[in-house]
N, C-alpha and C positions, 0 to 999 in steps of 0.2 A: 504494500500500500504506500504510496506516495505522502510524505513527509509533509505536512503543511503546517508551517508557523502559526502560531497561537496568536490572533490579534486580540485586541485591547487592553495589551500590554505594552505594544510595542510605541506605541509615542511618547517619545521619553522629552521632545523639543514642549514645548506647552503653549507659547508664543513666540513669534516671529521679532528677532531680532530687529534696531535699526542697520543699517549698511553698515557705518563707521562700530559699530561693536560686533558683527559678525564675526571677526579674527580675533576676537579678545577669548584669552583662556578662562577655562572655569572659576580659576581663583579670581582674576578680573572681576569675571561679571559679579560674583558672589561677595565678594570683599565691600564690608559696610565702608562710607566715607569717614574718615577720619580728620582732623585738626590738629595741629599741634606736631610735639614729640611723642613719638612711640613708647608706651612703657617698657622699663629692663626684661621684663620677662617675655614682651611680643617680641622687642629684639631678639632676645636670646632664640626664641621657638623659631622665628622665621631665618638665622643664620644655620639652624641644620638643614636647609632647601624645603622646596615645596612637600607636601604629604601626598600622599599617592592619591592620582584622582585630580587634582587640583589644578594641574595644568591642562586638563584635557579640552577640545573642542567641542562646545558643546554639538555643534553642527554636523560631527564625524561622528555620533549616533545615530540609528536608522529609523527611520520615523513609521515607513512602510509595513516594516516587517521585523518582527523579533529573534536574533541571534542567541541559543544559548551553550553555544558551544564553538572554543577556537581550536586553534593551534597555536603554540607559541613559536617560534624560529631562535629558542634563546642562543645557537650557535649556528656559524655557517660551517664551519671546519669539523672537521671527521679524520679518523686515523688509518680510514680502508679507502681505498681509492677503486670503489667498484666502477667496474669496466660502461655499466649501463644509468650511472647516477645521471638525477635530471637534475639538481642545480646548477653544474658548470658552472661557480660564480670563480673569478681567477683569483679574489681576493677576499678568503672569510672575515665572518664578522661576531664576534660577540654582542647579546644584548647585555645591558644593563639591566641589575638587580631595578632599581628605581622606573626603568620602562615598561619591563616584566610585570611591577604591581599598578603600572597606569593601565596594562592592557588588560588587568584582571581587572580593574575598576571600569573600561569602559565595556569589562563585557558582563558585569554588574547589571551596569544601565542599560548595555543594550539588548539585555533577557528580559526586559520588563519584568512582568507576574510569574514568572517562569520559577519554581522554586528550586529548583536541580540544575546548576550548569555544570560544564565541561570544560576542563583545559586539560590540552595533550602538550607535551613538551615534545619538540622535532627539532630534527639538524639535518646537516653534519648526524654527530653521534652527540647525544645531549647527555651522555655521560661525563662529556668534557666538561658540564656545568655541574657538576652534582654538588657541589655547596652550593648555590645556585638556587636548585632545584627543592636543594632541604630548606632553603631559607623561603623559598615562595610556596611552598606546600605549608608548613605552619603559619607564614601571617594568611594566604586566601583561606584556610580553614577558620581561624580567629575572625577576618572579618568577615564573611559568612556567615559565622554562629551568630554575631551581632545583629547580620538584619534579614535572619530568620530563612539566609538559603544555607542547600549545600548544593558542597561545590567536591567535583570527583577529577582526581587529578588521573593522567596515564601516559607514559612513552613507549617511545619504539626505540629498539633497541639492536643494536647489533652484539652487546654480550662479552664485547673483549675486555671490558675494562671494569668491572665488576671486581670489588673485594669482600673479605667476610662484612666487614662494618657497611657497607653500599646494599646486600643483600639482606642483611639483617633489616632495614630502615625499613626496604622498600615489602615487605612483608608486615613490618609494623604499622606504617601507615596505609596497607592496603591499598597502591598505586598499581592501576593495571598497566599492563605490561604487554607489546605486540613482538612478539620475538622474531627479528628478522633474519635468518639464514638461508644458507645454497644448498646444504643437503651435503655429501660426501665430501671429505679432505680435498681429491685432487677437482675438482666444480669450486669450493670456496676456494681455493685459494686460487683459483685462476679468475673467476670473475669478479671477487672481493676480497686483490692483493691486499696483506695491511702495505702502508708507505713504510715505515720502517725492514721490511724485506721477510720478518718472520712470519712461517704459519701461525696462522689464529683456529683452526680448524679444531685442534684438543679443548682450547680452554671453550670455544663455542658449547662443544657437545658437553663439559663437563658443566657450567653457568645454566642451560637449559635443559639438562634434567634434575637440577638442583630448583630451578623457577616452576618443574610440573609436577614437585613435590608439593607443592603449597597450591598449583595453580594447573587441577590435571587434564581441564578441558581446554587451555589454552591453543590457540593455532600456530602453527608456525607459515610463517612468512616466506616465498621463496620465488627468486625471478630466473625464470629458462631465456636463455638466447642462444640465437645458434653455434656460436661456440662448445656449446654444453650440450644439446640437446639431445645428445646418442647416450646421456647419462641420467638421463626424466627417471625413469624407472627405479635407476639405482638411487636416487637420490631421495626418492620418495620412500624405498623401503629402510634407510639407513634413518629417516626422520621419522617412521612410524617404528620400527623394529629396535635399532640403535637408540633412539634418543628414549621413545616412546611416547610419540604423537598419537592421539588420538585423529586429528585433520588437520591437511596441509592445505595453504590455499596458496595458488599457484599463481603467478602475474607472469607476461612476455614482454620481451625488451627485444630493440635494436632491431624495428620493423623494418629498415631498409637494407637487411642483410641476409634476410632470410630467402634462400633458394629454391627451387622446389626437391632437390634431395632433403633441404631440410624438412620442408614439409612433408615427406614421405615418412622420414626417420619418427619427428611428431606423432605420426596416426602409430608408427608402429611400436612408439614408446609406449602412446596413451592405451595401446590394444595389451600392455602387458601390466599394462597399471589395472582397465578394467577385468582382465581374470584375475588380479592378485584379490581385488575389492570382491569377486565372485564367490572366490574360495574364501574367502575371510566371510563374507555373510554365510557361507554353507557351516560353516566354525563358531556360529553366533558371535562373530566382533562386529567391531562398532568404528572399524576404523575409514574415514573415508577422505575426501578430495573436492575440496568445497564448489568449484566449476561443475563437479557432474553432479552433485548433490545438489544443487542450486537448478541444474537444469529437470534434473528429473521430477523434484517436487512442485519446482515450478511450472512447467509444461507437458510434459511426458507423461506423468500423472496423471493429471487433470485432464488430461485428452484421453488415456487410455479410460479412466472414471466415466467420462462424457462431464466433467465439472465446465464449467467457466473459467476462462484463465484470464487472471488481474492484470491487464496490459501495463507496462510498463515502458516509456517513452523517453524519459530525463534519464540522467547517468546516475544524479547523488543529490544533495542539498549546495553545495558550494554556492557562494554570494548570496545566498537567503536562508540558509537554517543553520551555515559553521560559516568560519572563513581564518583564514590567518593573517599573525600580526608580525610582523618582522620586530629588526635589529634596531630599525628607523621609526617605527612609529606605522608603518607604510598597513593600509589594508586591503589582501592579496584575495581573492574567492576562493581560492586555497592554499595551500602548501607547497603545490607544485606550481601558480602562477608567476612566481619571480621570475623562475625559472624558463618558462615560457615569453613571458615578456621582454626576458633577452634573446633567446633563440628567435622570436619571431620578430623583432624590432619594434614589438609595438609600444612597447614602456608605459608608459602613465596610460594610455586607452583603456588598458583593464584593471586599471587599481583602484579602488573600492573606497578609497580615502586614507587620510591620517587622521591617529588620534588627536596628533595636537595641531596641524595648520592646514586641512584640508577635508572639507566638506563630502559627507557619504552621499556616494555614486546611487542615487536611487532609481535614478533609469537603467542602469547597469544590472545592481542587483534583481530589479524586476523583469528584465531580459534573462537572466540566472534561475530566474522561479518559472518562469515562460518555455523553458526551453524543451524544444522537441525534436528528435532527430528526424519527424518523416518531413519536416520542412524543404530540405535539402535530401530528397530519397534516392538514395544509390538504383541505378535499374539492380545491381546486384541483389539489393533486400527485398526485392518481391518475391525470389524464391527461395529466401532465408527460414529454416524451420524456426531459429530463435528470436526473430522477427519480433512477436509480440511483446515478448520481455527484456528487449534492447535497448538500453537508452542512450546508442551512440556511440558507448565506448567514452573514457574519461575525454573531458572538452580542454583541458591544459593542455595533455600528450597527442589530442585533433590538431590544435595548434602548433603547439612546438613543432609538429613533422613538418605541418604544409605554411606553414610563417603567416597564413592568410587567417583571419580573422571569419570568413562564413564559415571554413570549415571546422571552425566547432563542436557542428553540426555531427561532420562524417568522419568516420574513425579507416584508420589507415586499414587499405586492401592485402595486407599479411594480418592485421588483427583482426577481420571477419572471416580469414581465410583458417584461423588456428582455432578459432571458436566452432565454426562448422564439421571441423575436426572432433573438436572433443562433442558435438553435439552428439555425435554420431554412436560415441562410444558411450557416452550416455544413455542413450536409446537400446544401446544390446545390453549393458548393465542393465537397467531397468526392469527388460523382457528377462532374463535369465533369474535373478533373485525373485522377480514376480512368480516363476516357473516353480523353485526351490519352497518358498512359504510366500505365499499370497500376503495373509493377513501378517506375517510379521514384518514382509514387506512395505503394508500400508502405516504398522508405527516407526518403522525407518523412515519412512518420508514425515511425518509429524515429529521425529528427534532430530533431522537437520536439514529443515525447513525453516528459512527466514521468514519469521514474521507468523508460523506455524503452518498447519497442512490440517484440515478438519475433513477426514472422509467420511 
């Protein structure tokens, strides 16, 4: 079901500025007039800098629509130099502690009524910030508790730099955690060199199964590009077997390299993945591969049932229900649009405002909440079986390939080409575990089914 923002929370502006105070910061507007000298003690308060919040625009809240969940970019810098990374920035950046609690202040305001927000910590690797990260996870929990929200912090991770004291925290404070790996030694360390030249591959495998002791339904994370792809298989079994994944969820990279040997290798990797999933349901596990699980409950199912299938058109919420905040203040539709907006040269055209000196893009984000791929319909998607529940394909990585700004819309001709693939494999998993137990089959699709499966 499609995400749709909660209004009448979201007008956080109440009146319309004059012109000349539209750029004034929050503290500005708010700040009573005073005479005179300032008393010792406002001195003394206002010489440790502004309080969080207080520099913000008010105007860089979204008046349209209610955000309750960002990303933060508290580092650009990472210690792996993976081969398919999308921010290409040549020069990281750290954010500041101080910036970190304006962008939890302005996504305070801009959850309106929302009583639960979201902040994920991204990079680079945001392990480089972990005092950082311990400092901004205790004050947004404190100010939170004050004005009656909670707030759920989570990163992503790639795991190399984890110690007992770092793993102990994130346990204690119950911060979730997106475990990102490649699956076998010689796949990581080829498409996620560290820079310093040593394998990371041991302490990955040893960090996450130490994280699925506490955390045993977690996914692991893991991107195939043609480089690797004669090792899908292996790498999938080394994350369910070795690590002890329950589901892996699988992303593709470096769409313009892919050949069609690669795509041959693809169907025959994914053909030894769906008998390993075959034999493992004939075994009662539970282990699966979140694309064909995704495809089966979602369409495959319901067609075989005779149900209704919940069309789905958009990619995600980006620029209307999350968005991220950078280094700068800057507000991106997501996480990957910095990144985009240099690969495609469009810069400022898709950035969504700043907290402190630039006003939220509301025709932007409302082109973000609007967006549907059949605007621009590939002749290819009319004989697409996953047609119904496609929305496009991510609009950042639409971008980044084609630098062009409609396409958006249309997701690169190697990424409709790898999905039709696995659809396929999909479709005979489905049929064969259907064959094996029917009905146990139909609570496999209700256990890893987004958003559930009601037969």
């Amino acid at each position: 079901m499609r995400s749709t923002p909660r209004q009448g929370g979201g007008k956080v502006v109440t009146a319309r500025k004059p012109a000349t105070a539209r750029r004034q910061s929050v503290a500005a507007k708010e700040k009573p007039a005073t005479a005179g000298k300032q008393p010792a003690t406002a001195r003394k308060a206002s010489s440790a800098g502004p309080h969080p919040g207080e520099r913000l625009l008010l105007e860089s809240l979204p008046v349209t629509t209610v955000i309750p969940n960002i990303d933060l970019d508290i580092t650009d810098g990472c210690n792996l130099a993976c081969s398919y990374c999308f921010k290409n920035l040549d020069e990281p950046h750290n954010m500041s502690v101080e910036t970190a609690k304006d962008a939890i202040e302005w996504l305070i305001r801009a959850s309106g009524n929302c009583r639960e927000i979201g902040v994920n910590f991204m990079g680079g690797e945001p392990m480089l910030r972990y005092k950082a990260m311990r400092e901004l996870v205790l004050w947004g929990r404190r100010r939170c508790q004050n004005i009656g929200k909670t707030i759920r912090f989570s990163f992503t991770t790639n795991m190399t730099l984890f110690d007992a004291e770092s793993r102990r925290w994130i346990d204690e404070y119950g911060l979730g955690v997106l475990m990102s790996l490649d699956g076998i030694p010689e796949v990581q360390d080829t498409q996620r060199p560290a820079k310093d030249g040593k394998p990371r591959a041991g302490i990955i495998k040893e960090w996450a199964k130490s994280l699925l002791r506490t955390r045993p339904n977690a996914d692991a994370r893991f991107t195939i590009a043609p480089v690797c792809v004669h090792r899908l298989f292996d790498c999938c079994v080394y994350m369910w077997e070795e690590i002890g994944f329950k589901s892996v969820m699988m992303a593709d990279a470096a769409y313009e390299d892919w050949t069609e040997d690669h795509f041959r290798i693809y169907g025959e990797q994914m053909d030894k993945v769906a008998d390993y999933l075959i034999e493992d349901f004939r075994r009662d596990g539970k282990k699966r591969m979140a694309i064909l699980g995704y495809y089966m409950s979602k369409l495959i199912a319901p067609r075989d049932l005779g149900r209704p299938i919940a069309g789905r058109h958009w990619p995600c919420g980006a620029g209307y229900n999350y968005c991220m905040i950078d280094h700068a203040g800057n507000i991106w539709p997501c996480h990957r649009f910095d990144g985009a907006a240099k690969d495609s040269h469009l810069g400022e055209t898709i950035l969504l405002g700043n907290i402190y000196n630039k006003p939220f893009n509301h025709a932007l984000s409302n082109a973000f909440r609007n967006i549907d791929h059949r605007r621009i319909f590939k002749e290819s998607c009319k004989d697409c079986p996953s047609e119904p529940i496609c929305g496009g394909a991510c609009p950042a990585a639409n971008l980044q390939h084609s630098g062009k700004l409609p396409s958006i819309y249309c997701a690169h001709e190697a990424y409709c080409r790898l999905k039709k693939i696995a659809y396929g494999k999909a479709e005979r998993l489905y049929a064969e575990i259907r064959k094996i137990a029917p009905e146990r089959c139909l609570e496999f699709m209700k256990e890893i089914s987004p958003g559930g499966f009601d037969h």
